[in-house]
N, C-alpha and C positions, 0 to 999 in steps of 0.2 A: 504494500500500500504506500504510494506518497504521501510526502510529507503533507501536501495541499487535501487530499483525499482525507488523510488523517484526521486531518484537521474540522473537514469538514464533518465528518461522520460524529466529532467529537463535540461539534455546534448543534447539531441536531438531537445526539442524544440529550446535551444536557438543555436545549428547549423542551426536548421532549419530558424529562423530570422536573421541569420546576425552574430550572436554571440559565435562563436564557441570557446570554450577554458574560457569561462566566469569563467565556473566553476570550472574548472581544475586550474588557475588562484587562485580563492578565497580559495582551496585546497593547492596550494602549501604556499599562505600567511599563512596559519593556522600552516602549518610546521614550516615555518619560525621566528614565534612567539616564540618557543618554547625554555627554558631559552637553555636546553640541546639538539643540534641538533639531530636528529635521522638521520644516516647516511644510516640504507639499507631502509628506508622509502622515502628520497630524493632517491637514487639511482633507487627505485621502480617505481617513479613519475617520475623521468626520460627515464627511460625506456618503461614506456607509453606514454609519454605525450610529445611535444615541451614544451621547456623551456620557458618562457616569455623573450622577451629579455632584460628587466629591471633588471631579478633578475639571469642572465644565469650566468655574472662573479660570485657571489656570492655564487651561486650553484656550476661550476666547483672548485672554489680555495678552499668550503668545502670538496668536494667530491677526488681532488686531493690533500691532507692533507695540504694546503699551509693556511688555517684556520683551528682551530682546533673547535669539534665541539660546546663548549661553547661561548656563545655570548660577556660575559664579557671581554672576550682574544683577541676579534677579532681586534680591536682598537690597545692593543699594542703589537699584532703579528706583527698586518702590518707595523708599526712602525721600528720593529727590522726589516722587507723582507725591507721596504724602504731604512733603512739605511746598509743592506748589499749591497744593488742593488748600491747606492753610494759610497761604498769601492770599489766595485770590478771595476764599471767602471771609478774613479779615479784612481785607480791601474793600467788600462787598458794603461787612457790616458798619467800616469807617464811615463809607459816603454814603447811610443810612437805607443802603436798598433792599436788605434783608435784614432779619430780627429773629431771635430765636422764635416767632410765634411764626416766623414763613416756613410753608408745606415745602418738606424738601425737596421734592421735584421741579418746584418754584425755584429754589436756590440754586436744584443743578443746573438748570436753565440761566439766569442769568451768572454764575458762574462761567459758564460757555461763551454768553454774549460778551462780558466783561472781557473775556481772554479773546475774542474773533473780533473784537472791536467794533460792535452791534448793539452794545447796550443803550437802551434808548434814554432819555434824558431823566423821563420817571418812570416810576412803576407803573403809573395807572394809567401808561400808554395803552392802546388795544392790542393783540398777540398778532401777528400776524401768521399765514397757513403754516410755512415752515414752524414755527415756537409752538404751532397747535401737535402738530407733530412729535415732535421733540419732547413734551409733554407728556404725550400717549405711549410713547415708548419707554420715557423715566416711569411714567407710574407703573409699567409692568415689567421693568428690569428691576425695579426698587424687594417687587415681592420673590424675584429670582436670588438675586445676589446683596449678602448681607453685608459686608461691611461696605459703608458709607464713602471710601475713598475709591475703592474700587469697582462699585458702582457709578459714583461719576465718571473714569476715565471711562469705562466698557460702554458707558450709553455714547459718552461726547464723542468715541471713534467708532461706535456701530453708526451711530447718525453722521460721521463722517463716509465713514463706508459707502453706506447708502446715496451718500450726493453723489458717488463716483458712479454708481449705478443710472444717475438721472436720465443719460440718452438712453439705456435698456426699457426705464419703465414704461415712456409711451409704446414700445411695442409689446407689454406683454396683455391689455386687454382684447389683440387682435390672436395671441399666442395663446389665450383661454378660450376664447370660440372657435380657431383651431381642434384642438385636443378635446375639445367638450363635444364638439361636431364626431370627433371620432368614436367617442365614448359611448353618446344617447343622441345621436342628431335630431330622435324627437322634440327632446327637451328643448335642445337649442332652438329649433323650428319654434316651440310652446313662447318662447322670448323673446324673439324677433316678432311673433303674431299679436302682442303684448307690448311692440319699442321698447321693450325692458333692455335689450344687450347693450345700448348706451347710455343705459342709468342704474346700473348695476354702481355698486358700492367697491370701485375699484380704488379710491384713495385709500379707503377704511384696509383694504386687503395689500396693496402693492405702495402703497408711501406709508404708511404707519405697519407695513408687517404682519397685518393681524391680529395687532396691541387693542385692547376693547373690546374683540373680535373674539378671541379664543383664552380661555382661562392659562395661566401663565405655566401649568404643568407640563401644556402640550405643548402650546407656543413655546417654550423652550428649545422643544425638540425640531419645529420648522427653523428659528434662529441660527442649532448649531450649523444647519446644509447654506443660511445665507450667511454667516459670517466666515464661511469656510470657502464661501468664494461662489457660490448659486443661486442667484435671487430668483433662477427659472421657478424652484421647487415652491415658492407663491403662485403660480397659473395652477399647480397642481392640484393644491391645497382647496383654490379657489373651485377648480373642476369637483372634487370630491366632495366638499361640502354641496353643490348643486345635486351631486349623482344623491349622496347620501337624505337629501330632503326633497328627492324627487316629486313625491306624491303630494306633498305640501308644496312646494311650486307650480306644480302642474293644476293645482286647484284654485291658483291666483289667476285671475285674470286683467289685473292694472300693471303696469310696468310699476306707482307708486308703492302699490299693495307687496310685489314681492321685492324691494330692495327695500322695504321696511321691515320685513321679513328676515334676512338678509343678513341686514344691520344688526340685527339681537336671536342669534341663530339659539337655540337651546344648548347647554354647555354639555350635557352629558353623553352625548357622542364625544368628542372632541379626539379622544385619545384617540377611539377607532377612524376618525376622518385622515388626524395627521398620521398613524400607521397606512391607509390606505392612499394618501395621497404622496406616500413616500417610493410606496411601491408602484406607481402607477407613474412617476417619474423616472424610478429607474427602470422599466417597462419601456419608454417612451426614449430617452436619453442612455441609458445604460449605465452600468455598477463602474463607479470608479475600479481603478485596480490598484494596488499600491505597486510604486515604481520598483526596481531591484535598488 
């Protein structure tokens, strides 16, 4: 038996008893050992795999350069992010824009604008779309990752990530009626008869991630495939949740009625949408491989 054979037979047995991700587990430890991180080998294994959630901040902060990938630096990188995250929000609180009573997702926010040289003159300016954003995704990185400094860096470079994304996004509402066409072309047909396909809730799904969208358990697990370099795996995300409330859309008939719909989907699929929309990406795009 090869070693790949091996391997595999030894992944299935232990889904088959209980122990799913055993090995994929003691796979990404092995990574992690390593003095010199390998960055498209994590990026790989992320893209296969759920992250563990022991070792997820650790993975994202490598993978969004906020760790560099020597292990030696890691210590006093974080050091210098902690003690910038302390300037900026003593800076904040000098020129009175924040106050221990402001909601912290409020402060990472201007935190950010403070440091991108965006902050507006006061607070009680209006938010503009990007800040609404920015927003939606601290208050659902806030309930992922617990300490406080490194959730500010993981959001201010996931939201930087994502502007690099920006020419991708307008094409991925044409890249979900694709793929949804191939899926159930009923459906899509039920949408189009409806004007629903261009009043779908595509900001809520592909510029916020699915923050508000999807309870932060699951949403987790679409983050680890976009911070890992695939923002595709949102059109998929978006197709599954449609396949998955099929009979409940097909029984709308306003375009307003189902992206109101849409917008407040029930949470308790969720796990089964993002495993199926996982699989229905790699179906479509194919399984990473890890390089030699």
């Amino acid at each position: 038996m090869t070693e790949d054979s091996q391997r595999n037979f030894r992944s299935v047995y232990y889904e088959k008893v209980g122990f799913r991700g055993v090995e994929e587990k003691k796979s990404l430890e092995i990574l992690l050992k390593d003095d010199r991180l390998d960055i498209e080998k994590l990026c790989t294994f992320s893209q296969r795999f759920p992250l563990p959630s022991m070792y997820r901040a650790l993975v994202w902060k490598v993978l969004l350069g906020i760790l560099p990938p020597h292990h030696e630096s890691h210590a006093r990188v974080m050091l210098y992010r902690k003690e910038q995250y302390s300037d900026v929000l003593h800076a904040l609180k000098v020129i009175r824009f924040v106050s221990d009573a402001t909601p912290q997702v409020e402060v990472y926010l201007r935190m950010c604008q403070l440091e991108s040289g965006r902050l507006p003159r006061s607070p009680s300016f209006p938010l503009d779309p990007e800040d609404e954003v920015f927003l939606a995704i601290a208050k659902a990185m806030e309930e992922m990752v617990e300490d406080s400094v490194d959730c500010y860096w993981i959001i201010r470079c996931f939201v930087n990530q994502l502007n690099k994304y920006r020419d991708s996004l307008p094409q991925l509402p044409k890249a979900f009626e694709q793929y949804l066409n191939l899926e159930d072309s009923r459906l899509l047909s039920h949408l189009k008869t409806c004007s629903a396909v261009s009043k779908l809730p595509y900001d809520l799904w592909f510029k916020r991630c699915f923050a508000g969208c999807l309870p932060e358990s699951s949403l987790q697990r679409v983050w680890d495939k976009v911070i890992s370099g695939s923002c595709k795996i949102l059109v998929f995300v978006a197709v599954e949740i449609l396949l998955t409330f099929k009979i409940k859309v097909m029984a709308l008939n306003s375009a307003e009625k189902i992206t109101k719909f849409l917008e407040n989907i029930p949470q308790d699929s969720s796990d089964a949408i993002v495993s199926k929309a996982i699989d229905l990406w790699h179906k479509h795009c194919g399984t990473p491989v890890h390089s030699a």
